[in-house]
N, C-alpha and C positions, 0 to 999 in steps of 0.2 A: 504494500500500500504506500502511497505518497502523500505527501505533505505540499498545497497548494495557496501561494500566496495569489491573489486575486486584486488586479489594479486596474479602476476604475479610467473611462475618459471623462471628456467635456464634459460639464455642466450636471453630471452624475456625485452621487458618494456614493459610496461601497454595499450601501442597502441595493445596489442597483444588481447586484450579484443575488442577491438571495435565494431565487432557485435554483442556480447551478451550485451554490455553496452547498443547498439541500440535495439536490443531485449527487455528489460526488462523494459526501457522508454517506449517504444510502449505499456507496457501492463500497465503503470500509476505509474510505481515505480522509486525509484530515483536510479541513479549508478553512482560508479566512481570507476576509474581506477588509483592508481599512481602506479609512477616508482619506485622500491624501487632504494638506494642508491646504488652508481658504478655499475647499469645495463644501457644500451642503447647506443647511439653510440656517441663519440666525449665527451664523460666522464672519470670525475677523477674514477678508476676502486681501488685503495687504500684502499678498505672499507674493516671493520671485519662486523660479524654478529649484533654487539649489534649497532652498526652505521647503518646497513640495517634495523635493525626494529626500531630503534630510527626515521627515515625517514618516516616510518609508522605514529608511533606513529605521530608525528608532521605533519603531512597531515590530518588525521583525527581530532585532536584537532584544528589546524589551519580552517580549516572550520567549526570547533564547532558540527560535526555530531555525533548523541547520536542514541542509540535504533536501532544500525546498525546491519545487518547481512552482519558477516567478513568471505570471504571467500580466500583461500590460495588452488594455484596449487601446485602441484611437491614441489620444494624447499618454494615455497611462506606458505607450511604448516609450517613449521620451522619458519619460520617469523609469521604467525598470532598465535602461541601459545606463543609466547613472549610478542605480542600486548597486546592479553588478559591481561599475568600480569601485563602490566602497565597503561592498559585506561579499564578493566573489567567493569566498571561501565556504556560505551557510550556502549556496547555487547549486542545484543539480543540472538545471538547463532554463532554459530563458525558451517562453513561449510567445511571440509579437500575433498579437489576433488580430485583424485590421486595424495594424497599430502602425502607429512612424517610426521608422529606421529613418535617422537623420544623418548625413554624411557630415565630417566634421568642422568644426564652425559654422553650422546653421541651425536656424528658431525653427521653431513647427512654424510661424506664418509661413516663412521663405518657401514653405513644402505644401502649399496651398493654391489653388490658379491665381492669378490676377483679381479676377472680379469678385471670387471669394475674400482675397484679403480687403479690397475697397470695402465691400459689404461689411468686413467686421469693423474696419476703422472705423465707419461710420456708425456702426452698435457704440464702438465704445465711446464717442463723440456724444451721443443721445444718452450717454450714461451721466457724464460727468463725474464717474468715478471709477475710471477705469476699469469695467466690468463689460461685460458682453450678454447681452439677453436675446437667444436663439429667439425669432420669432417663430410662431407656430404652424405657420402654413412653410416654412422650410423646414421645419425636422418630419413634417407631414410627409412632403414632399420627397426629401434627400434621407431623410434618417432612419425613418421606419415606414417604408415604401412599401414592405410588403404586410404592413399589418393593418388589420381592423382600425373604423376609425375611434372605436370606443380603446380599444388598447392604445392607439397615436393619442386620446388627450388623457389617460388614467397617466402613462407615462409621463407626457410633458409636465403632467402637475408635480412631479417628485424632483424636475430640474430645478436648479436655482443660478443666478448669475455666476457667470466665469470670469475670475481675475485673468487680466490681459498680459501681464508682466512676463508668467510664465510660458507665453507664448512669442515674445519677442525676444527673452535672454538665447543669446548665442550661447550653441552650446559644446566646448570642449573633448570632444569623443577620441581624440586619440589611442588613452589607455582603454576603452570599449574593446576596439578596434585590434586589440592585441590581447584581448583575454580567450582563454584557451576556454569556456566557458561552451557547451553542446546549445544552439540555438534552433528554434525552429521557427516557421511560421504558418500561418492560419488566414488566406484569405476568401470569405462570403463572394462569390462569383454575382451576387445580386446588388452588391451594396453601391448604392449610386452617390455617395456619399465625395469621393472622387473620384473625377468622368475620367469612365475606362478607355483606354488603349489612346491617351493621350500623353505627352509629357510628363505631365503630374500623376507621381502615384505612393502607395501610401510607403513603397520599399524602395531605394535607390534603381534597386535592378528591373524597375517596374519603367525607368525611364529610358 
């Protein structure tokens, strides 16, 4: 049996896991879910990136969990190849589900089309506090395409705004990049999330 760390993307916390955490208990394995730092509701949203996987990081040592399979959605990839370099040793393998692989010295914006980032600039402009609030005829649309519309708003209501910071820190993957660490990945052939067989995609080797 395995031990499974569960990381959230955008606009999500870790309650966003709950039936595959229950799923994967059912089959005799251990799972957990946290929230990384400035996601969920009635939170300080303040955070940069190296403070979002710093929250990782000390959730998994804090329980002392070793010999984990760490896996990262969406944005949450960004966050567990950070993890990796700095607890590599508790790692059994790294799993990126429709997550960003970012090549070194680039933000998740950069890894985004054009009119997506305009779009977010512009969220975060309407925000005036540097936050981004998914409107709902695009996660309708882009994020859960294939689902019911009573399931598209039961979910939207569990979102809450996304600190932007974390999304423009440049980020350092060098030592990533040389970690002897077994990686896999996991990509949704549906998810329209970003447009297929274009430039943009959610893994380097996707361009």
């Amino acid at each position: 049996m395995s031990t499974f760390v569960l990381v959230h993307g955008s606009w999500h916390d870790g309650s966003a896991w709950i039936a595959v955490v229950h799923h994967l208990e059912a089959k005799g394995h251990l799972a957990f879910a946290p929230t990384i730092a400035g996601h969920g509701k009635s939170v300080d949203k303040n955070v940069n990136h190296a403070q979002c996987t710093q929250s990782i990081v000390d959730y998994i040592v804090g329980k002392d969990l070793t010999d984990i399979v760490l896996l990262g959605h969406s944005f949450g990839g960004t966050i567990i190849a950070k993890v990796a370099e700095a607890i590599g040793d508790r790692i059994r393998r790294l799993i990126f589900f429709d997550a960003f692989v970012l090549n070194d010295g680039e933000s998740l914006r950069d890894n985004v089309p054009p009119h997506l980032q305009t779009l977010l600039d512009e969220l975060v402009r309407e925000s005036n506090d540097q936050m981004m609030v998914i409107p709902f005829e695009m996660w309708r649309e882009a994020f859960l395409n294939d689902a019911d519309l009573d399931l598209a708003r039961s979910s939207y209501a569990q979102l809450s705004p996304e600190p932007y910071q974390p999304w423009i820190d440049k980020l350092d993957l060098r030592q990533f990049y040389s970690l002897p660490i077994p990686k896999s990945y996991l990509y949704c052939t549906e998810d329209n999330v970003l447009p297929q067989g274009e430039q943009w995609g959610w893994h380097p080797l996707n361009v």
